[in-house]
C-alpha atoms as one frame of an Amber mdcrd trajectory, in Angstrom:
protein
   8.378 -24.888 -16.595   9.989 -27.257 -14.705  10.543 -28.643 -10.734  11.898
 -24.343  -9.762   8.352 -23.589 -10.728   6.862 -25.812  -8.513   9.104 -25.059
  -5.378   9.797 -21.282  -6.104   5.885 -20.084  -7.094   4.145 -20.670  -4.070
   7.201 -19.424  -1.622   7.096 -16.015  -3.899   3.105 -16.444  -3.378   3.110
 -16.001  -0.222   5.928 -13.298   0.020   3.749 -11.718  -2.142   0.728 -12.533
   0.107   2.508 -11.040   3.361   3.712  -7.725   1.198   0.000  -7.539   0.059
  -1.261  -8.327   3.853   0.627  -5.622   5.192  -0.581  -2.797   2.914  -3.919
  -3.658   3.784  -3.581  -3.318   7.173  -3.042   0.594   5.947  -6.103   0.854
   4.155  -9.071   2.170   6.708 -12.221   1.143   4.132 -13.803  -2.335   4.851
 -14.532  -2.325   1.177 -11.472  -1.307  -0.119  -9.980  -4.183   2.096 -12.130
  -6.496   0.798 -11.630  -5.894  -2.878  -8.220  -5.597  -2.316  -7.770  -9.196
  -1.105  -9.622 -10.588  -3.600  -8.085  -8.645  -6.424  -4.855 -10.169  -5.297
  -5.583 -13.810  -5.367  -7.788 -13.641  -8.313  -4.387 -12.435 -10.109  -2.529
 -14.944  -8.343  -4.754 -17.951 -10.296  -4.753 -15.959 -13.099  -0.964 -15.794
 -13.689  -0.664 -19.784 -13.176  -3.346 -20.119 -16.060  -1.082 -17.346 -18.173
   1.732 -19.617 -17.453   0.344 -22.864 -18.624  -1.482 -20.909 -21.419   1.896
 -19.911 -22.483   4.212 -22.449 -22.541   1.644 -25.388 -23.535  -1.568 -24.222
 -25.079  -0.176 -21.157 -27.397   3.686 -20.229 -27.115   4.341 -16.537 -28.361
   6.924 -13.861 -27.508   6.483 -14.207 -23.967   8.105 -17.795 -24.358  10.154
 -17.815 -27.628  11.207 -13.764 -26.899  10.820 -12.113 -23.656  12.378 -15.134
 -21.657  14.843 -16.717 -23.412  16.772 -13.474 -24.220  16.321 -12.066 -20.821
  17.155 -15.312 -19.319  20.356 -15.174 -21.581  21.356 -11.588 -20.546  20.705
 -12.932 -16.818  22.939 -16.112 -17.640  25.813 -14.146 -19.472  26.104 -11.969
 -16.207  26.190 -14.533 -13.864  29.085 -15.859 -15.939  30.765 -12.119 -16.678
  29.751  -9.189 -14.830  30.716  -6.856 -17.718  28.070  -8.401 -19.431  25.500
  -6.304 -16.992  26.419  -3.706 -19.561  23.519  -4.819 -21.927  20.995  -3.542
 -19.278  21.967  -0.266 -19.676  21.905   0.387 -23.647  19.366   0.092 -26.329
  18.510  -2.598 -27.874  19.874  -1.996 -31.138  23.689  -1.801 -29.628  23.320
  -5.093 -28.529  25.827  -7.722 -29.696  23.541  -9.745 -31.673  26.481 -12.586
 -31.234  25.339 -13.167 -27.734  21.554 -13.973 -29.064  19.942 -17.303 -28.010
  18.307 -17.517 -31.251  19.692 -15.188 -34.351  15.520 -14.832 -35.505  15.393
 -12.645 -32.509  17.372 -10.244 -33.939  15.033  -8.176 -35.588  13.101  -7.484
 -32.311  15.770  -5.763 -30.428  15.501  -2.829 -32.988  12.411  -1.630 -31.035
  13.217  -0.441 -27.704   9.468  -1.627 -26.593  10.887  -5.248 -27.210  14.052
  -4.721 -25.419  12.404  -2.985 -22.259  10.669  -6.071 -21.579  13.616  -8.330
 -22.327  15.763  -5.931 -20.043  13.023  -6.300 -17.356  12.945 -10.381 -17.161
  16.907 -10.084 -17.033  16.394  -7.693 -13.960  14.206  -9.963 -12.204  15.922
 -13.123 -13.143  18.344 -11.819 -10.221  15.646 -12.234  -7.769  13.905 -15.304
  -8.800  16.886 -17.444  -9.962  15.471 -16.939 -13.636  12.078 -19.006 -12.670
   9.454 -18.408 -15.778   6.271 -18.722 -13.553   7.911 -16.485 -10.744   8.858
 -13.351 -13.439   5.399 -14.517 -14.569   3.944 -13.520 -11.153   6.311 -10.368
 -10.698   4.961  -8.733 -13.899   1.054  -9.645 -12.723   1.924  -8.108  -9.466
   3.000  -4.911 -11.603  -0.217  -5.052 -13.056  -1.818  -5.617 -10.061  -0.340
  -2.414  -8.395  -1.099   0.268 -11.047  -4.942  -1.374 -11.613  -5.614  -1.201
  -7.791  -4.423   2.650  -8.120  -7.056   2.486 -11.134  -9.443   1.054  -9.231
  -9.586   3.747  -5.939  -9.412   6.721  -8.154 -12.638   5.758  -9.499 -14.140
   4.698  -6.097 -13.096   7.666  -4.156 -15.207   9.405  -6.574 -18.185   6.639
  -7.040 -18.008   4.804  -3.861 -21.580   3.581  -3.926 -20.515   2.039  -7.766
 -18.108  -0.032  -5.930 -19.320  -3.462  -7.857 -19.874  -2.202 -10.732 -16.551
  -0.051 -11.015 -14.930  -3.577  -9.087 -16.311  -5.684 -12.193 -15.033  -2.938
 -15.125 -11.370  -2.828 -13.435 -10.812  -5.158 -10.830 -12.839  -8.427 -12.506
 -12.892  -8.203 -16.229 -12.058 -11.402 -17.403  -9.917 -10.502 -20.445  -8.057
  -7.566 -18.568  -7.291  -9.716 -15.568  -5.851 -12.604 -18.254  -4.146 -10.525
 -20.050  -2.222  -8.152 -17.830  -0.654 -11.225 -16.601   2.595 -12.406 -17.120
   5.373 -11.776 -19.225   4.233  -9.576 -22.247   4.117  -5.656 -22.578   0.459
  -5.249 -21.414   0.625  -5.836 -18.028   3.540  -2.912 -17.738   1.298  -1.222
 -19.136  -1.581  -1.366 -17.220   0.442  -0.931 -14.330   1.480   2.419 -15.900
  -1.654   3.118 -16.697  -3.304   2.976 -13.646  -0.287   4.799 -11.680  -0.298
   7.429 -13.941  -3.838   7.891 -13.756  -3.845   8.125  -9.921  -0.772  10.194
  -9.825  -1.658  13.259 -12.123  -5.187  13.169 -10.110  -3.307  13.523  -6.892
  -0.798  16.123  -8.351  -3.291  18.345 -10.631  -6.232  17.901  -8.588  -5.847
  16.640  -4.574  -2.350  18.880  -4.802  -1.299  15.416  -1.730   2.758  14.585
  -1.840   2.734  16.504  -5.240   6.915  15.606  -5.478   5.842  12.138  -4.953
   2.897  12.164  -7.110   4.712  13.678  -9.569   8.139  11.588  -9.956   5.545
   8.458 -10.273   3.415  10.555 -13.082   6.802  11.253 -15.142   8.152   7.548
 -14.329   4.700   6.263 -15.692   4.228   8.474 -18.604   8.052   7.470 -19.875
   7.494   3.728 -19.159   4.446   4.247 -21.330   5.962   6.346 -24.258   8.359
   3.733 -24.326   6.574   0.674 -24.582   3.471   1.806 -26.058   3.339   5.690
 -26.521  -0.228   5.641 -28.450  -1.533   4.485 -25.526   0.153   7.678 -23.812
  -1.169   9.912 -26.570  -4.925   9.059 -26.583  -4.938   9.206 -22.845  -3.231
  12.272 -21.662  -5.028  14.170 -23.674  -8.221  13.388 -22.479  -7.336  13.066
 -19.076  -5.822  16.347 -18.737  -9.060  18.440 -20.510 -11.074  16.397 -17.459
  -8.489  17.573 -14.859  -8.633  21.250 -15.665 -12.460  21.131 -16.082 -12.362
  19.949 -12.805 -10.211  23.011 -11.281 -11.678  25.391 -13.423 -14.548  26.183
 -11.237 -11.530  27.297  -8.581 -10.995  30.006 -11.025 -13.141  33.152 -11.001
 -10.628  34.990 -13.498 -12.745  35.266 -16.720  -9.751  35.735 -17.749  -7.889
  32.769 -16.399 -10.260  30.987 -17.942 -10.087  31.803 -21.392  -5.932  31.493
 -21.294  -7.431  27.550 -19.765  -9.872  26.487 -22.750  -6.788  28.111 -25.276
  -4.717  25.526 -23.179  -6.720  22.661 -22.969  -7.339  23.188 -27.480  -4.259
  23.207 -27.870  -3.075  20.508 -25.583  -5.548  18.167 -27.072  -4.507  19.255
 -30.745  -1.177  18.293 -29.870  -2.088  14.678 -28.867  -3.970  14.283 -31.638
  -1.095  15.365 -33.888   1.387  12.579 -31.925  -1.215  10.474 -32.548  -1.762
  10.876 -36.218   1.870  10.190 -36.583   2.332   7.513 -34.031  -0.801   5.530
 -35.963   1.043   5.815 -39.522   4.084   4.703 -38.139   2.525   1.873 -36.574
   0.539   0.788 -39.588   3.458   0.704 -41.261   4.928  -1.924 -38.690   2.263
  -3.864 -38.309   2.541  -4.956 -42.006   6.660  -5.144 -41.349   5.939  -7.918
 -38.352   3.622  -9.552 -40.532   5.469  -9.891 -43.762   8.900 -10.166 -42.467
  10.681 -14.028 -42.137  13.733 -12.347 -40.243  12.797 -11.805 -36.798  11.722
 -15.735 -36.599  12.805 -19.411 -37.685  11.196 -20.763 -40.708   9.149 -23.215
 -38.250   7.980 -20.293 -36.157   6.840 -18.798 -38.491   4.477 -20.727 -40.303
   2.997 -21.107 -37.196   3.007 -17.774 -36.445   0.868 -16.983 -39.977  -0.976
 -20.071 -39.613  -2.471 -18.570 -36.811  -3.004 -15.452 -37.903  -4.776 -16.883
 -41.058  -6.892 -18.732 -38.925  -7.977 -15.345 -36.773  -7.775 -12.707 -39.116
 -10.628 -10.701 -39.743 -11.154  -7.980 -42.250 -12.730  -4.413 -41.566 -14.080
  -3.600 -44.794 -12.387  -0.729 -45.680  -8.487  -0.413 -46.298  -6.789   2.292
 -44.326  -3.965   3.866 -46.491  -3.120   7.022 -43.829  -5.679   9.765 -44.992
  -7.836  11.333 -42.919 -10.881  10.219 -45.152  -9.900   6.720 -45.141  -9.898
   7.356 -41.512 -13.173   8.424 -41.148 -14.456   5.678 -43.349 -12.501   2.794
 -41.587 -13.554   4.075 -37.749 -16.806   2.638 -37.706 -15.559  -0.942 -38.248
 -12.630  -0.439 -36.498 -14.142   0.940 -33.165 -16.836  -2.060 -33.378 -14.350
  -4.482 -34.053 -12.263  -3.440 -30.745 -14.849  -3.263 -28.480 -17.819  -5.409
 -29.704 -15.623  -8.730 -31.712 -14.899 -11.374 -32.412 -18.473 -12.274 -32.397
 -19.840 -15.729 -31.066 -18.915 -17.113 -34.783 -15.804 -15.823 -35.462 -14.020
 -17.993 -32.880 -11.900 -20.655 -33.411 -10.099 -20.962 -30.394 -10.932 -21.345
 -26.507  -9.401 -18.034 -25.700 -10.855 -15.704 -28.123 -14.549 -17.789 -27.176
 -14.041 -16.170 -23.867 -13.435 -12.670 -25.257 -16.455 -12.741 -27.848 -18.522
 -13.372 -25.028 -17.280 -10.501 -22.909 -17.677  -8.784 -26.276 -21.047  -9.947
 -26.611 -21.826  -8.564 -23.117 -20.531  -5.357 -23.450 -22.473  -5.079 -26.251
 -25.381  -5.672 -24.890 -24.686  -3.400 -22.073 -24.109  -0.622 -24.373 -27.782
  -1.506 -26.336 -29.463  -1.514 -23.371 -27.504   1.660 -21.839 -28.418   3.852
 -24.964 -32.213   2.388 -25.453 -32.781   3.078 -21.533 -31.141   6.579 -21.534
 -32.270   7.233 -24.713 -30.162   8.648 -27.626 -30.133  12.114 -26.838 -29.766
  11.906 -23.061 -27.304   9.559 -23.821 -24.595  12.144 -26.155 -26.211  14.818
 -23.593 -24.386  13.074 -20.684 -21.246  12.567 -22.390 -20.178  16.361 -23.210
 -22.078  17.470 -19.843 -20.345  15.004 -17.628 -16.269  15.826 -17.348 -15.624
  12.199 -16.044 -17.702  10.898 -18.842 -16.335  12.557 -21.681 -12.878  11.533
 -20.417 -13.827   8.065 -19.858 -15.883   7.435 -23.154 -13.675   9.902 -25.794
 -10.613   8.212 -24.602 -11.452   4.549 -24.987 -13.358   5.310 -28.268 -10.235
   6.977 -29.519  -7.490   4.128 -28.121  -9.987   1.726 -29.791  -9.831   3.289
 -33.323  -6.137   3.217 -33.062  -6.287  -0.681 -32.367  -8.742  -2.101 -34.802
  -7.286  -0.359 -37.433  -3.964  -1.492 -36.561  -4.658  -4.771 -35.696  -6.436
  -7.587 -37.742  -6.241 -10.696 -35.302  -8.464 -11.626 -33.270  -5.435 -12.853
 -30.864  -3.935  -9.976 -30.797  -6.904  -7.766 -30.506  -8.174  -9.047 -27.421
  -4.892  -9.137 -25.814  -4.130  -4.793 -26.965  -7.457  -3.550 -26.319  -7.703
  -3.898 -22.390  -6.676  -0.529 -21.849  -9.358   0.687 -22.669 -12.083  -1.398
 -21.488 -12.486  -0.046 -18.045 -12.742   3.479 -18.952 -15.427   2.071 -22.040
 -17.375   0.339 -19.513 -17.329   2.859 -16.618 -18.270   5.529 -18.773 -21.467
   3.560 -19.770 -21.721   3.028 -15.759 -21.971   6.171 -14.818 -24.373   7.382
 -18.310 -27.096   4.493 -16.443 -26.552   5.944 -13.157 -27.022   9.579 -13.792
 -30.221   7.956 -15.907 -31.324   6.382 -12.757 -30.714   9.148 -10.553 -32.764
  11.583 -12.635 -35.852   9.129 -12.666 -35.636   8.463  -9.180 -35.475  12.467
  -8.876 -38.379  13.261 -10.750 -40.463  10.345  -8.863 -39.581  12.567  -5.479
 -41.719  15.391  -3.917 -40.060  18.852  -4.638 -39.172  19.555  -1.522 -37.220
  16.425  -1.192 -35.212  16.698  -4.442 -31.715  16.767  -4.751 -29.197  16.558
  -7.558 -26.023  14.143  -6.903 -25.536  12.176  -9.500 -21.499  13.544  -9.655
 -19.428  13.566  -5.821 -17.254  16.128  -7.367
């Protein structure tokens, strides 16, 4: 970062600020407005730390990948238009002559790498090729889909608003980390667009075209960058969207042809799944073996790291459904609930292991209040619930078994945390609502612990 950052951030701040400013003046809801406001300037400071974080506390592909070859495709155009060419083909046909560094090489064979490269050449156009500005452009992608995120839940929960603000708006590792320029803020922004989308399509039926160009858009930005993140959610999400219009249906009928539907929908995710994880384990071990896709000095550095934040689940995972089973356990604990207080060696995984520690915490207390069977009662009773918990428990198999860093876990596991967290939100409040119910006079009872 140099004297551009210093001019060009806060002018694209507050051009930011302004576009913000006048799409609030659209939304009606004082506490929509409110949360809205502060979402945005919470993401603002956030991206400046991502930026420092980045280029002077722990430099990774967002500095020595994502930038510099984007910035070169950027460069190369400004010098020869025909080189604009390289925006519009995969990454594989690229002329690896015209690489900043040959050790990138290897990257460009995965289109997830090259979308992101493609996307800081795009906006180097528009910010002059400024790191902290495409910094802030891919935070305010971010932004936009978790704010989508955000009022889907509360049109449904509006008296959760805090604690639905804290599990999407305010978590500390998903506001860090779906900053700046790496994969996970696109897709979080998918995530959360897609999310609001298919509910407005399949269930509000508002500006289905719309809706539905944005739910395609999202879903392909998503199987592109990270499709298992596509797989474990749709699946999910759709079986809670038809449960929801299912009681429109009065066809016995109907709804038998439905449940056939919704089996087989879900089967079929599962399947992409399955195959998506296999093929992932497999390049997971590829990144982490291979001396091709970075300098010598890299590297080490690179494994040094990694050394120093590995972790180990117990139990190797060799693509067998009983080595599955065996390694869940550890792997679902180790997404959600580590690194622990103890296994952290560095400032930024401290601050996850004691958001881990939190949520773990939360989720004690959540099943010792509710009580165990209350608890697994609530989650195949409650459509939103069993979305919300199945889906996050699922994404975070996939993650700790693929992933045995504790840098790189708390960076791929945010999207899931919101739907984790809300789905342990809404367990307590049904909990609370049914002891508050059985505290009032029978005349004055009433049942509304779900607005839909």
């Amino acid at each position: 970062m140099g004297y551009s950052d210093l001019i060009l951030f806060p002018i694209y701040t507050y051009l930011f600020h302004l576009f913000f400013s006048y799409r609030r003046k659209k939304i009606k809801d004082p506490i929509l407005k409110k949360y809205h406001l502060i979402a945005f300037w919470i993401k603002v400071f956030a991206t400046v730390a991502m930026s420092v974080f980045n280029v002077w506390i722990s430099p990774g592909d967002s500095t020595t990948l994502y930038y510099p070859e984007g910035l070169n495709i950027y460069h190369l155009s400004l010098q020869d238009p025909s080189h604009l060419k390289w925006l519009f083909v995969a990454g594989k046909d690229f002329d690896f002559n015209l690489l900043v560094s040959n050790f990138t090489e290897g990257y460009f064979a995965s289109e997830a790498n090259y979308f992101v490269i493609r996307l800081v050449a795009i906006l180097s156009f528009f910010t002059f090729g400024t790191y902290s500005v495409i910094n802030l452009f891919f935070s305010m992608i971010a932004l936009s889909g978790i704010w989508k995120l955000f009022v889907f839940f509360y049109e449904l929960y509006p008296k959760l608003h805090k604690q639905i603000s804290i599990a999407i708006l305010f978590l500390p590792t998903v506001v860090f980390w779906s900053c700046g320029i790496l994969k996970d803020p696109i897709c979080m922004g998918a995530l959360g667009w897609l999310t609001y989308a298919l509910n407005e399509v399949i269930y509000k039926k508002t500006k289905i075209t719309q809706h539905l160009l944005i739910a395609i858009f999202s879903a392909w930005v998503l199987s592109v960058v990270k499709p298992y993140i596509l797989y474990s959610f749709l699946p999910f999400f759709l079986f809670y969207m038809i449960q929801m219009n299912l009681h429109l249906v009065k066809s016995a009928l109907f709804k038998a042809i439905a449940f056939i539907v919704i089996i087989a929908v879900v089967g079929i995710g599962f399947q992409y799944l399955s195959e998506t994880l296999q093929r992932e384990m497999g390049n997971f071990a590829l990144e982490k073996l291979s001396t091709s896709v970075k300098s010598t000095q890299t590297n080490f550095i690179a494994m040094s790291d990694q050394a120093e934040s590995s972790f180990s689940l117990g139990v190797e995972y060799d693509g067998s459904v009983g080595s599955l089973l065996k390694v869940a356990p550890a792997a679902i604990n180790a997404t959600l609930f580590r690194p622990y207080l103890w296994e952290s060696k560095k400032i930024s995984t401290l601050l996850s292991s004691l958001e881990s520690l939190s949520l773990m915490l939360f989720t004690l207390y959540v099943l010792l209040k509710s009580g165990p069977v209350f608890f697994f009662k609530t989650l195949f009773t409650s459509p939103m619930v069993l979305f919300c918990f199945f889906y996050s428990i699922l994404f975070a198999l996939f993650i700790g078994t693929t992933t045995l860093n504790f840098g790189t876990l708390v960076r791929y596991k945010i999207p899931c945390m919101p739907f984790y967290i809300i789905a342990l939100i809404l367990i307590n409040q049904k909990r609370i609502i049914l002891a508050q119910h059985k505290k009032m006079p029978p005349d004055n009872r009433r049942w509304t612990t779900d607005n839909r």
